[in-house]
C-alpha positions as a printed NumPy array, in Angstrom:
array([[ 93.175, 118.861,  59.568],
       [ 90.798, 120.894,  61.819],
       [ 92.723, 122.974,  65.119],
       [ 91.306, 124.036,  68.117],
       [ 89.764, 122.779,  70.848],
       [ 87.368, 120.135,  71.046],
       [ 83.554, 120.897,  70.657],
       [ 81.149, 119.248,  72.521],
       [ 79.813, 117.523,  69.56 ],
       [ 82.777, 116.205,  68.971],
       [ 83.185, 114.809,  72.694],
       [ 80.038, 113.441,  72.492],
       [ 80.719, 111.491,  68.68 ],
       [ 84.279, 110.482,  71.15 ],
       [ 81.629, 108.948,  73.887],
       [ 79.351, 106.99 ,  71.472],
       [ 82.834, 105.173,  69.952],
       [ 84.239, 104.152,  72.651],
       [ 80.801, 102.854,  73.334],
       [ 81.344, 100.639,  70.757],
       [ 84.597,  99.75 ,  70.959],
       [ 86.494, 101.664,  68.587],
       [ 90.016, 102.367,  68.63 ],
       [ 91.079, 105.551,  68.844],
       [ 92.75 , 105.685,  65.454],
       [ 89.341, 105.06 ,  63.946],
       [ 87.142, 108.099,  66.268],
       [ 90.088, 110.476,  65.544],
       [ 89.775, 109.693,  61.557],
       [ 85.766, 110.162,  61.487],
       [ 86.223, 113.34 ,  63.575],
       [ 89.593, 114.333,  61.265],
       [ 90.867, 114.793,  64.298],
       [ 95.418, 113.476,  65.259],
       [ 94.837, 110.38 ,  67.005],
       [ 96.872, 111.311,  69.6  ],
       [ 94.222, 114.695,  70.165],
       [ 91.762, 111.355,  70.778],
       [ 93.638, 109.919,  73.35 ],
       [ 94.838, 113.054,  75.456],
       [ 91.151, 113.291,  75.631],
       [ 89.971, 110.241,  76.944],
       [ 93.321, 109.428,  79.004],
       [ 92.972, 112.727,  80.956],
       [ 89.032, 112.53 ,  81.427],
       [ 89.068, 109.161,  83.696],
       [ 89.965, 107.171,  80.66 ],
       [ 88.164, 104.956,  77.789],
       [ 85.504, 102.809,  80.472],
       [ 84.584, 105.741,  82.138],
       [ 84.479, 108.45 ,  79.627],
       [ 81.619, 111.159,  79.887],
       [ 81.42 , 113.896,  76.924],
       [ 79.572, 116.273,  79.493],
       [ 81.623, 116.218,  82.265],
       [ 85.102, 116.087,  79.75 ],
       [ 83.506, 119.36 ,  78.575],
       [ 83.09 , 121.129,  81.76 ],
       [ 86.628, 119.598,  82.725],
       [ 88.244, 121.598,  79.757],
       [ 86.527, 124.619,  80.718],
       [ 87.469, 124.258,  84.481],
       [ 91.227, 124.187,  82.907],
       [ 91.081, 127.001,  80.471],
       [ 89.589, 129.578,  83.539],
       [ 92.196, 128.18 ,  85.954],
       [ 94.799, 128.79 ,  83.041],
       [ 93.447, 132.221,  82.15 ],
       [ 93.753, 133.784,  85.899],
       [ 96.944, 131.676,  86.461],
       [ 99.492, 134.798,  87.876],
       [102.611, 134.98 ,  86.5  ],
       [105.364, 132.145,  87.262],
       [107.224, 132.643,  89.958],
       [110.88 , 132.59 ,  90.197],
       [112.266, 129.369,  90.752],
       [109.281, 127.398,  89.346],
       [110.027, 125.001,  86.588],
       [110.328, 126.715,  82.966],
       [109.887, 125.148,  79.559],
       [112.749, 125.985,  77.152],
       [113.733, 123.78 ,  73.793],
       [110.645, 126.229,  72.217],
       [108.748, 123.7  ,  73.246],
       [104.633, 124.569,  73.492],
       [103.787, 125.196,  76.774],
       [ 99.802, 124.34 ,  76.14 ],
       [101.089, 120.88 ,  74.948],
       [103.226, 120.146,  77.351],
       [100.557, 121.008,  79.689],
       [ 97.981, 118.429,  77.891],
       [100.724, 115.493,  78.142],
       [101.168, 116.486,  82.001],
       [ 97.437, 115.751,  82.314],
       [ 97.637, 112.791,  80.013],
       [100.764, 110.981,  81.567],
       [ 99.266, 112.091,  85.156],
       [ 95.769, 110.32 ,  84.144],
       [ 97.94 , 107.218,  83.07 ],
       [ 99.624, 106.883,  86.41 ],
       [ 96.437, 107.167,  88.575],
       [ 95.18 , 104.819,  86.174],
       [ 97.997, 102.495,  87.329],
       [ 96.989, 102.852,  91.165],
       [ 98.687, 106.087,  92.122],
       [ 97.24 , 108.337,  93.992],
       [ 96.176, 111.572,  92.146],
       [ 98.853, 113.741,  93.841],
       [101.684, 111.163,  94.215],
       [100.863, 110.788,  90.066],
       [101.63 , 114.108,  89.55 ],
       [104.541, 114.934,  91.533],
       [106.283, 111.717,  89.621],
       [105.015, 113.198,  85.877],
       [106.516, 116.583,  87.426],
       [109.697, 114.64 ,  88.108],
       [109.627, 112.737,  84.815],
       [109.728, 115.547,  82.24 ],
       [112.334, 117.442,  84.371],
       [114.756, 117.47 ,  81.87 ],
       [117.146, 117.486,  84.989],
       [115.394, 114.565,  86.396],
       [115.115, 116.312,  89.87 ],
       [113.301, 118.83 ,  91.603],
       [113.392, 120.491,  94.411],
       [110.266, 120.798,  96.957],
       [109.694, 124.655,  96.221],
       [109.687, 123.662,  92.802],
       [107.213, 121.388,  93.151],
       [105.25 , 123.48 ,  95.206],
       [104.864, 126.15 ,  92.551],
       [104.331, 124.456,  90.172],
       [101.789, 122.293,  90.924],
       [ 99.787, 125.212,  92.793],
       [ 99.648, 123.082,  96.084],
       [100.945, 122.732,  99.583],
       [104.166, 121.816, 100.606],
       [102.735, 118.802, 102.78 ],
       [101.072, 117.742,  99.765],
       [104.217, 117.229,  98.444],
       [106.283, 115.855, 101.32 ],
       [103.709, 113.164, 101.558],
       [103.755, 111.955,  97.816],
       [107.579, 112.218,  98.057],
       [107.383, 109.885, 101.273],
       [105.693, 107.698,  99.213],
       [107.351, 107.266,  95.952],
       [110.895, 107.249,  98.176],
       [109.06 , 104.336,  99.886],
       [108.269, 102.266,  96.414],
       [111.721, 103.164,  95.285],
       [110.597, 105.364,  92.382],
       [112.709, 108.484,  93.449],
       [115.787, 109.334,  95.699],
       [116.595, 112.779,  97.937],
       [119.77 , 114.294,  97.476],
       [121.346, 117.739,  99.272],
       [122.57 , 120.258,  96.068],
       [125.557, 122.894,  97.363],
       [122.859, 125.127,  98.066],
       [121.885, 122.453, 101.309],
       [118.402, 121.85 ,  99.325],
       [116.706, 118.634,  99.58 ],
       [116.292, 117.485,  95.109],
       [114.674, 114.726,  94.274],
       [115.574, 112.862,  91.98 ],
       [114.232, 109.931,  88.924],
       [117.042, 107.738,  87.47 ],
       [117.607, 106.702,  84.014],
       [115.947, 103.835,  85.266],
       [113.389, 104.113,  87.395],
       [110.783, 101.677,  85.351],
       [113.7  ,  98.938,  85.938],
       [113.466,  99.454,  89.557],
       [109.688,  99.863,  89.891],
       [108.97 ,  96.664,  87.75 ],
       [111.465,  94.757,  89.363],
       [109.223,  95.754,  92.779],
       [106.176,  94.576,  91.313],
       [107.53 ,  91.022,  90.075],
       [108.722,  90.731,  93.805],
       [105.351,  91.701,  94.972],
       [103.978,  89.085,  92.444],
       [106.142,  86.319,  94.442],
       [104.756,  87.153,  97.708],
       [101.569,  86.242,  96.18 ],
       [102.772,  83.381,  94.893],
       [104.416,  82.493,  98.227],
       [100.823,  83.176, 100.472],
       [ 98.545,  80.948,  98.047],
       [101.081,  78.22 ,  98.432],
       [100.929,  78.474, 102.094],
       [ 97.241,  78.313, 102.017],
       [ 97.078,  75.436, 100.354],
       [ 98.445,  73.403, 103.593],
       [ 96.298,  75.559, 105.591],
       [ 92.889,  74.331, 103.735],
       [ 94.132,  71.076, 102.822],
       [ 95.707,  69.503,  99.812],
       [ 93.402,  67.994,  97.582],
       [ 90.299,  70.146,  98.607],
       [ 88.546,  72.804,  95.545],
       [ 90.085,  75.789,  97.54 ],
       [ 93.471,  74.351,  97.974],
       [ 93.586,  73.617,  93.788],
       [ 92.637,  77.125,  93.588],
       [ 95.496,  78.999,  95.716],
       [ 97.92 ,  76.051,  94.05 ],
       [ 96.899,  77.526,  90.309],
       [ 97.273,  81.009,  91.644],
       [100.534,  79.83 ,  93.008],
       [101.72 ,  78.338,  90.088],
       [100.444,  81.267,  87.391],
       [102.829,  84.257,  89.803],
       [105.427,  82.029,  90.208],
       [105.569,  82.171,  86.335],
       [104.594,  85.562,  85.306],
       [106.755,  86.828,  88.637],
       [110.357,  85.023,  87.157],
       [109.149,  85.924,  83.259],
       [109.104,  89.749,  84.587],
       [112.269,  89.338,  86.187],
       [114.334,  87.468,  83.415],
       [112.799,  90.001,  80.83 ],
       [113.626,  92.831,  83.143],
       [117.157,  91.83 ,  83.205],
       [117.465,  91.106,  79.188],
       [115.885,  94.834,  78.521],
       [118.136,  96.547,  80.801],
       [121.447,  94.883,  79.807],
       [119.914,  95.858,  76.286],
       [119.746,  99.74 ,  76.96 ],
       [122.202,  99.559,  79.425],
       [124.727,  98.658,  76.09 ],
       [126.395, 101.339,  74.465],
       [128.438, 101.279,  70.963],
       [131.831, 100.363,  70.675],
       [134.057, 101.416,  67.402],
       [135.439,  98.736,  65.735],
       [139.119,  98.249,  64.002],
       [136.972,  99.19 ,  60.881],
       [135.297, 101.981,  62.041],
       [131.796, 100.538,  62.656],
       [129.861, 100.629,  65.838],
       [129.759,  97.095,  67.71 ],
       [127.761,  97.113,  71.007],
       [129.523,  96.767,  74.233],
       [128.492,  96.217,  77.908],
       [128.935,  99.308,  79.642],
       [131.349,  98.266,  82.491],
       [129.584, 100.456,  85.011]])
């Protein structure tokens, strides 16, 4: 299978299928390219509606001359250890971060929460951030202000009297438990428009069916939330016969 980076060919061969609609498991085999080289590639160059071969090219070479005069780390500034690859962890920064905005975050708040995700630690602290991400500290304070806000992240003091902040184990419970709620509300203002306009007039129908479809999609999220996290929430118990049976973690 061929390394190295992508040519622009190949970027532009990436362009014409998405074009027409193939998957990403069928460009990456007619390139003989990993799949998952296919999909960094369009996730982190504005994704598969919007991909452009020439400006995904000039995007890659942006990185590599940014990368190339990058001075050394400084001390405190996240390190990768495990021997993991720091060019590839690098990629699925960019990758996870293009996912997020994606989602509706803003590009800085995205990255400071992709920072905060592959933390092994799960926390950071605002230097860290800082230096990293090669931007300035009220960058940061503001995109921390704003995931602390959605309830994404918590602060915390460490012994040294440093402000960490921090992603739990289960941060996607929390945030998707938000947007059901938020999905309610919805729910909740159609249905009050439907007095306003008047029952049994084309607009009123409308908000009634909008009412109706969050009502259901808002408790489906929430039931399904609950089932998934009492799931992973369950850890093995030894049995009398020396098997694992799950149990419900008490705490």
């Amino acid at each position: 299978m061929p390394g190295g980076r992508l040519t622009q060919q190949e970027r532009q061969q990436i362009a014409l299928g998405l074009a027409d609609g193939l998957a990403y498991a069928e460009i990456a085999r007619r390139l003989d390219r990993p799949t998952s080289t296919i999909t960094r590639e369009v996730m982190r160059n504005a994704g598969p509606t919007a991909y452009r071969a020439d400006l995904a090219h000039r995007a890659t070479e942006r990185r590599a001359h940014r990368r190339k005069h990058t001075p050394p780390r400084e001390q405190g500034a996240p390190a990768q250890g495990h021997g993991r690859d720091d060019e590839a962890v690098r990629e699925y920064e960019e990758a996870f971060t293009t996912l997020l905005m994606h989602q509706g975050l803003p590009k800085m708040t995205a990255r400071v929460l992709t920072c905060l995700f592959i933390a092994d630690a799960g926390s950071l602290t605002a230097s860290e951030l800082v230096q990293h991400l090669q931007v300035s500290p009220a960058s940061v304070s503001k995109s921390i202000a704003f995931l602390e806000e959605q309830g994404l992240i918590r602060r915390e003091r460490d012994e040294r009297r440093r402000e960490r902040y921090f992603v739990d184990d289960d941060v996607w419970y929390q945030s998707t438990i938000a947007s059901a709620r938020g999905i309610a509300q919805v729910a909740e203002t159609a249905r009050q428009g439907v007095s306003v306009l008047g029952p049994g007039t084309p607009a009123a129908a409308r908000l009634e069916n909008i009412a109706r479809f969050s009502d259901f999609i808002s408790e489906s999220i929430l039931r399904a939330a609950e089932q998934v996290r009492e799931v992973l929430y369950t850890k093995p118990e030894a049995s009398p016969g020396g098997t694992a049976k799950p149990r419900s973690d008490p705490g």
